[in-house]
C-alpha positions as CSV (number, residue, x, y, z in Angstrom):
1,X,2.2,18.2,26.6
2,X,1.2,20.6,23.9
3,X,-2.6,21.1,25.2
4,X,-3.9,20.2,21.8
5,X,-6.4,17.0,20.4
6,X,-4.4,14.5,18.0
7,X,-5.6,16.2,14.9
8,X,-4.5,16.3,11.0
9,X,-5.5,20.1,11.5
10,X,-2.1,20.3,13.4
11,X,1.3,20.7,11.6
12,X,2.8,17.4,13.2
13,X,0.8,14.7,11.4
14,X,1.2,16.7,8.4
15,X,5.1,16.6,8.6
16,X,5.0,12.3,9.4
17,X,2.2,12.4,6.2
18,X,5.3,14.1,4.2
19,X,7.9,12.1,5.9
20,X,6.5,8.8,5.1
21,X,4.6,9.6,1.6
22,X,7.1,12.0,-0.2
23,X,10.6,10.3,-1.1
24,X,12.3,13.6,-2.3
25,X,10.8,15.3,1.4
26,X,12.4,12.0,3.2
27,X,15.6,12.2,1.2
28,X,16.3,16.2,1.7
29,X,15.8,15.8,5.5
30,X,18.5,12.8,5.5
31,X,20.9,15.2,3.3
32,X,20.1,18.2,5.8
33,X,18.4,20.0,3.1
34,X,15.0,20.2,4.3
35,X,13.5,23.1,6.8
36,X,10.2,22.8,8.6
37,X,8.4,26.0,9.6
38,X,4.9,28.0,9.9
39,X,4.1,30.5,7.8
40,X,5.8,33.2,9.9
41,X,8.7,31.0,9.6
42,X,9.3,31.2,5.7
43,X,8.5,34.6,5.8
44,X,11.3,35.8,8.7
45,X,13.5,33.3,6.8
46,X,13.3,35.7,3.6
47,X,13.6,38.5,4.8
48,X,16.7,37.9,6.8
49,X,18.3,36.7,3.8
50,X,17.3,33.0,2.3
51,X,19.4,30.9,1.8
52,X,22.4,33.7,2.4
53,X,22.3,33.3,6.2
54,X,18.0,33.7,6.8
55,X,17.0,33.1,10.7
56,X,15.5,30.0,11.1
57,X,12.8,30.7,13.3
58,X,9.1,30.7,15.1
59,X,7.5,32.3,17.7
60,X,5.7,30.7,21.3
61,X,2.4,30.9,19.9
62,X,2.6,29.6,16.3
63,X,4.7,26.7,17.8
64,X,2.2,25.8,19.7
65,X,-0.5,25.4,16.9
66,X,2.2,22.4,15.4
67,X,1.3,20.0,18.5
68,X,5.2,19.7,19.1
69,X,5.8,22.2,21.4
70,X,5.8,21.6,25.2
71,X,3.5,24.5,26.8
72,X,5.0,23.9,29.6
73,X,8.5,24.5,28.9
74,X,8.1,26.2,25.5
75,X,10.4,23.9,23.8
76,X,10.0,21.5,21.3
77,X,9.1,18.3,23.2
78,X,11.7,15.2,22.6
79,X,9.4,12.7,23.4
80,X,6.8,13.8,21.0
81,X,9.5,14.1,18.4
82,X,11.2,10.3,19.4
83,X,7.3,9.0,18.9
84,X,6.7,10.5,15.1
85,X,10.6,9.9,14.4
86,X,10.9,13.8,13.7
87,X,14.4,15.4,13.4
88,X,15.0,18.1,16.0
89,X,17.2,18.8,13.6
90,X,14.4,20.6,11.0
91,X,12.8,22.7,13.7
92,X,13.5,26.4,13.9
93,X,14.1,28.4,17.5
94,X,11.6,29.0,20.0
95,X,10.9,33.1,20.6
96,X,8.9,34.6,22.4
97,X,6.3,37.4,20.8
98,X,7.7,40.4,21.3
99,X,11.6,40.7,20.9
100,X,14.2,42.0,18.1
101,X,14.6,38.6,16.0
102,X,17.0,40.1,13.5
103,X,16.6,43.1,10.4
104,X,15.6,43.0,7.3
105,X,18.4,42.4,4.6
106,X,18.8,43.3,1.0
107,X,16.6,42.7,-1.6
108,X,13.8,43.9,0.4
109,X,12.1,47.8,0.0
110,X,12.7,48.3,3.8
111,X,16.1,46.9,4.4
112,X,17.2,47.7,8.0
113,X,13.8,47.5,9.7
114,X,14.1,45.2,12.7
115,X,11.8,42.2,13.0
116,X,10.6,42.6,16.7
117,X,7.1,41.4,16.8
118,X,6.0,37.7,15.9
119,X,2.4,36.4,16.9
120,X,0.2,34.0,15.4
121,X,-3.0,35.1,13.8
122,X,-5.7,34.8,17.4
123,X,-3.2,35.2,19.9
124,X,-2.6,38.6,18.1
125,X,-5.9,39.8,18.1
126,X,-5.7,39.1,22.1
127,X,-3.0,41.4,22.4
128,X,-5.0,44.0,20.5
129,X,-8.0,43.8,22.1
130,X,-5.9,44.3,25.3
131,X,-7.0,40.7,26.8
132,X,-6.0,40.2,30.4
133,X,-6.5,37.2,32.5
134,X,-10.2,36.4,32.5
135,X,-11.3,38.3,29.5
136,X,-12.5,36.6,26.1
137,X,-12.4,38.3,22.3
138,X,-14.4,35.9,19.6
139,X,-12.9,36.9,16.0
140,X,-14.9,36.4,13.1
141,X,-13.9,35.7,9.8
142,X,-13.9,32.7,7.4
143,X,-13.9,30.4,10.5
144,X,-14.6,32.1,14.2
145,X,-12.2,31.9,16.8
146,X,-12.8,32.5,20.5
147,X,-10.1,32.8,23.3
148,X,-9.9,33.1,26.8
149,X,-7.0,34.3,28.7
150,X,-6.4,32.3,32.0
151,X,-3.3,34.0,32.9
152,X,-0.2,32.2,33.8
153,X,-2.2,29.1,34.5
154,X,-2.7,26.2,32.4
155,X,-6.2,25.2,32.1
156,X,-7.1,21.9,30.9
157,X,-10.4,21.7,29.2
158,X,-13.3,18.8,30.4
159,X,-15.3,20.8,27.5
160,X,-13.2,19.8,24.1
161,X,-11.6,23.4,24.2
162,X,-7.7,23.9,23.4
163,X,-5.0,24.8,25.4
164,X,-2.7,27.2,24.2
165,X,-0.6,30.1,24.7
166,X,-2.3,33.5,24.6
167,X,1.4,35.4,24.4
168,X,4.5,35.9,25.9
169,X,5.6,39.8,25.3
170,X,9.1,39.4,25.9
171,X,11.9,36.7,26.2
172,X,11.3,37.5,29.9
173,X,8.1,38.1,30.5
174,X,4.8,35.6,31.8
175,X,3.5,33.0,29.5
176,X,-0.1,34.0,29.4
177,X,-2.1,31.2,28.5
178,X,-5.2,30.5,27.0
179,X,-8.5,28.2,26.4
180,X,-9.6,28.1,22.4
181,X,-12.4,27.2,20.5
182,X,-12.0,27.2,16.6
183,X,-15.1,26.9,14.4
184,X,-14.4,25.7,11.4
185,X,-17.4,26.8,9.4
186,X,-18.4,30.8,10.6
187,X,-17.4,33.7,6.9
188,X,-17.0,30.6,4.7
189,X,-20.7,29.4,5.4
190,X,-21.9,32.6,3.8
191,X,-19.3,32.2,1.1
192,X,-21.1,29.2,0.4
193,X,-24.7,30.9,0.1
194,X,-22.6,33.1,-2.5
195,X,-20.6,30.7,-4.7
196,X,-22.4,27.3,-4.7
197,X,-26.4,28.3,-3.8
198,X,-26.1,31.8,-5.6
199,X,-28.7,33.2,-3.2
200,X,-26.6,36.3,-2.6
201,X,-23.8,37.9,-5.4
202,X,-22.0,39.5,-2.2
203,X,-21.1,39.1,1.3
204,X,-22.5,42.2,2.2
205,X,-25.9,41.3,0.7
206,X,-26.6,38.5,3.6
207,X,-27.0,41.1,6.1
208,X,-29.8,43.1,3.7
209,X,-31.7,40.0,3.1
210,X,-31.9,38.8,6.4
211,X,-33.5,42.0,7.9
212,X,-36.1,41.0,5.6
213,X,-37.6,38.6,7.5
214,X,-37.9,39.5,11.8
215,X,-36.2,35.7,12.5
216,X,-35.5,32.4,10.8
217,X,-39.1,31.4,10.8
218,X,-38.2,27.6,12.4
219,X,-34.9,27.1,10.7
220,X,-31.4,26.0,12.2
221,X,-28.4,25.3,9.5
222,X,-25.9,23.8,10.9
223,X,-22.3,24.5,9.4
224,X,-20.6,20.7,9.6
225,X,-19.0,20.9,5.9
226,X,-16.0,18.5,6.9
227,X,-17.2,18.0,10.8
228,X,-17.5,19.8,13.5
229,X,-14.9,21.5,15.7
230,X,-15.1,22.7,19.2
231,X,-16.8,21.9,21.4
232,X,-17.8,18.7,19.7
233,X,-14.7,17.4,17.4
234,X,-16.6,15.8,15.5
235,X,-15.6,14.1,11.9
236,X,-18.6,12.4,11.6
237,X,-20.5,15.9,11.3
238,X,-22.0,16.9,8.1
239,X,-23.9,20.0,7.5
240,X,-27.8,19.9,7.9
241,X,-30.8,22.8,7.3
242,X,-33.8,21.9,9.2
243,X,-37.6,23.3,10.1
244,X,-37.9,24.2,6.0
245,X,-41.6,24.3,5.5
246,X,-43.3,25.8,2.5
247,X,-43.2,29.5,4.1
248,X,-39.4,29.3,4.1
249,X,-37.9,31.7,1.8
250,X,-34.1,33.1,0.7
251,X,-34.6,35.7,3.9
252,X,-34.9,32.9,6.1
253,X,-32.2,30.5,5.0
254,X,-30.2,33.9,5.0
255,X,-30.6,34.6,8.6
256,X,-30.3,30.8,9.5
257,X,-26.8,31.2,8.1
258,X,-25.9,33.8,10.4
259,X,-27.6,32.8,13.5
260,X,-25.4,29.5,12.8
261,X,-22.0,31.4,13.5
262,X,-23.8,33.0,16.7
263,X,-24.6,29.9,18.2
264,X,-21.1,27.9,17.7
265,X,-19.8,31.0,19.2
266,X,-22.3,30.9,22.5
267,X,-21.3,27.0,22.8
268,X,-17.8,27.7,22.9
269,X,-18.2,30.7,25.5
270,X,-20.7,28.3,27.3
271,X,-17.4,25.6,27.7
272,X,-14.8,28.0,28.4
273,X,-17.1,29.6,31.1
274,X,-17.6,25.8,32.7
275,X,-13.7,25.4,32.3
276,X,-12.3,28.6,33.5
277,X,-15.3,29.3,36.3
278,X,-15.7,32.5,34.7
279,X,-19.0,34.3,34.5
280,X,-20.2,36.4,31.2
281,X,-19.4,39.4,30.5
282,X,-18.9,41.8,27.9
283,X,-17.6,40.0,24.6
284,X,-15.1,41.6,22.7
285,X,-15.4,40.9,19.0
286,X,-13.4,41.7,16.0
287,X,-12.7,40.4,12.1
288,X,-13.9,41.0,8.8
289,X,-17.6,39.7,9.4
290,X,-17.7,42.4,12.6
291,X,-19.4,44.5,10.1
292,X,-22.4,43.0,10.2
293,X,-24.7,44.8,12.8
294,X,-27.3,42.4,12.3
295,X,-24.3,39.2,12.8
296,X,-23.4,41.3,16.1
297,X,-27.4,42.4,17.8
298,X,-27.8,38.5,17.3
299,X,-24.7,37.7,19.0
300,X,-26.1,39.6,22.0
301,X,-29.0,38.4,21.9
302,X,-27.9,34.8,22.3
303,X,-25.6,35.5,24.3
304,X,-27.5,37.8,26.7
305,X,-24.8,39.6,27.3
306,X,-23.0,43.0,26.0
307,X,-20.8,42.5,22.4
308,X,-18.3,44.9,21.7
309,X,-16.9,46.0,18.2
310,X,-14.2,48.4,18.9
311,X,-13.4,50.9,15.7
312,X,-10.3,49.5,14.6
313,X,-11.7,45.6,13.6
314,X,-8.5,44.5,12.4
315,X,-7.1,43.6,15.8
316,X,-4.4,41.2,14.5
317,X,-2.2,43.8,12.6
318,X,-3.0,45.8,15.9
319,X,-1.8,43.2,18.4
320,X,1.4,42.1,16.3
321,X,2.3,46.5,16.1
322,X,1.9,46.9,19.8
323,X,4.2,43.6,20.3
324,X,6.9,45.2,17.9
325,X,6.6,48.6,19.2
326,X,6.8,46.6,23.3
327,X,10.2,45.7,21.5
328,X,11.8,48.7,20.4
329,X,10.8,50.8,23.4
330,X,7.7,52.3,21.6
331,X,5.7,52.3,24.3
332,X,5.5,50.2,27.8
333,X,3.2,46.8,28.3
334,X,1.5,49.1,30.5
335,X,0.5,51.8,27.9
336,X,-1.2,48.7,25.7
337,X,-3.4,47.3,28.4
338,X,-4.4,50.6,30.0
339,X,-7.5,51.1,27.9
340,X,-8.7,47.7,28.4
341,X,-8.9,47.5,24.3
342,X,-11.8,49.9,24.9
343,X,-12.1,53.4,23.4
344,X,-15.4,55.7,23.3
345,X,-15.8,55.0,19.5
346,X,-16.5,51.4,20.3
347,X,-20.0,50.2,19.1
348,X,-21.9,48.1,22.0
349,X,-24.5,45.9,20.7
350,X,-26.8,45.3,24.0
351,X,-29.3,41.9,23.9
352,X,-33.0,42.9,23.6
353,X,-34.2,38.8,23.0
354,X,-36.6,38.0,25.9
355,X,-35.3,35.2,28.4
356,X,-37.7,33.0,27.2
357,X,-37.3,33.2,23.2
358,X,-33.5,32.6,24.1
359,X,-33.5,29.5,26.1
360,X,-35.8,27.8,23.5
361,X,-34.0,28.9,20.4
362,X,-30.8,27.2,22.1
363,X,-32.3,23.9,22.4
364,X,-33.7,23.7,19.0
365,X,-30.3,24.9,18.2
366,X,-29.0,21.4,19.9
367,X,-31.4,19.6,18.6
368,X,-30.0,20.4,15.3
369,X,-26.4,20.0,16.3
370,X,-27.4,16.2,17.0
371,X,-28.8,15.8,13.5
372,X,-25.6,16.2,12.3
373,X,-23.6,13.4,13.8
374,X,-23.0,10.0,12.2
375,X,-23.7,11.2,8.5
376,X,-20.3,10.9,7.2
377,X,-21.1,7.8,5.8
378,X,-24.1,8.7,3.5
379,X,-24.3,6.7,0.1
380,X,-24.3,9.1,-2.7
């Protein structure tokens, strides 16, 4: 019904966690004193006034992240509510993306300014990078996101990919749906090299010390912090670095981190292309980490296809202005899609990785993957 894995990385297990753990959480919602909501939630909620007569509300796409909502009908779903015995009740209303939700009231610098576009974080940046039906954007950032529109169809995944919505521009408008891969471990990995192995004092230094070697001389890291998320789910995951030898140095670990992010990515593509019988194409890409030309020429490579990196990176605040702009007669759905999210100041990273070289370097990249499983259990 909601097109997502029984996860504690949904909202829904954390709300029965609360309801069954936290007395003074159990008690409020008894006494009709207790809310539930996403983050875009609280923050609509404020600035339409609090508790002086705020909008309790969400939009399609972040309710379908809470594994309540019913895709299908784009309500919350009784019977998943009945089975974790959670009030209806607590729920905000169901909008769709792009629609005049209420105005801002006092208190607040811009009082007056109507609230008219509401998307979750990805489904944003599809609406940015102008996604029809059929086209894929991967965002990078602490984690790495990829989504595929499938239009108005819903598309059940045999390849441990999500089903979701991909937007809804308009209390009358198509649903367009989508297939999702999250990867929990992309940004944050080199976070890691920065905080806890202090091989780099800055993000930006990975990219400089990986062009210091010409590859990863033999070694695959392999991102499984606390499991591994699509395609695999698994929890048994823990993170391995293999192939060291006494030639490995800083460079190489450095370039291991990022090739790591690449391949997740080319998995996930690789499902949602199985799924969605869709062939590779160009790859839209955008995010914090888009920066990286080296992160992007080895995305290309592995992919062996064309990744784009259009000039605006932050896609998100993008998509969510075009959906509030949709609203207020700003401009037609037409005008946002009619570029195709392309412009001429786009950067194109093209793959130059021989055939060969490619194919091998994903099957040691498996053959790390599989190192990873069952390890959850190690004595310390």
């Amino acid at each position: 019904t909601c097109g997502l894995p029984i996860s504690t990385y949904f909202s829904a297990l954390k709300i029965l966690w609360l309801l069954e753990n936290v007395d003074a959480v159990k008690q409020a919602v008894k006494t009709g004193d207790a809310l539930f909501g996403t983050i875009d939630t609280w923050l609509i909620w404020n600035l339409t006034g609090g508790i002086n007569g705020g909008l309790h509300v969400t939009d399609v796409s972040n309710a379908s992240r809470t594994m309540l909502m019913n895709i299908k009908t784009l309500d919350w779903d009784k019977a998943t509510l009945e089975a974790l015995k959670i009030s209806p009740g607590i729920l905000p209303k169901i909008v769709s993306n792009s629609e005049v939700i209420g105005k801002i009231e006092k208190g607040w610098p811009i009082t007056g300014i109507p609230i008219a576009g509401c998307l979750g974080d990805q489904h944003a940046a599809m609406v940015g990078q102008a996604c029809r039906k059929g086209e894929a954007k991967s965002t990078y950032g602490t984690g790495a996101f990829i989504l595929l529109n499938t239009g108005e169809e819903i598309v059940k995944s045999k390849h441990g990919l999500l089903t979701t919505l991909a937007y809804k521009l308009g209390p009358n408008a198509p649903t367009n749906y989508a297939l999702e891969g999250s990867i929990a471990i992309a940004g944050a990995a080199v976070q890691w090299l920065r905080d806890s192995l202090g091989i780099i004092k800055s993000a930006k230094e990975i990219e400089e010390l990986a062009l210091k070697v010409e590859s990863a001389g033999g070694v695959y890291f392999v991102p499984a912090f606390n499991g591994l998320f699509a395609p695999w789910w698994r929890d048994d995951a823990r993170g391995v670095c293999i192939g060291i030898t006494r030639f490995t140095n800083r460079s190489h670990i450095a370039r291991a981190v990022l090739e790591s992010m690449c391949f997740q990515v080319k998995d996930v593509l690789d499902s949602m292309h199985k799924d969605a019988s869709q062939k590779d194409g160009k790859q839209k890409v955008d995010g914090g980490a888009t920066v990286n030309n080296l992160l992007m020429q080895i995305q290309a490579d592995l992919l062996g296809s064309p990744v784009v990196r259009p000039a605006d990176i932050e896609t998100t605040a993008l998509g969510a202005a075009y959906a509030a702009g949709l609203a207020i007669g700003v401009w037609k759905e037409g005008e946002i899609f009619a570029s195709g999210g392309t412009s001429k100041t786009d950067t194109t990273f093209r793959p130059n990785l021989e055939e060969s070289l490619r194919k091998k370097k994903l099957e040691s990249w498996g053959k790390a993957v599989e190192r990873t499983f069952d390890l959850a259990d190690l004595s310390i």
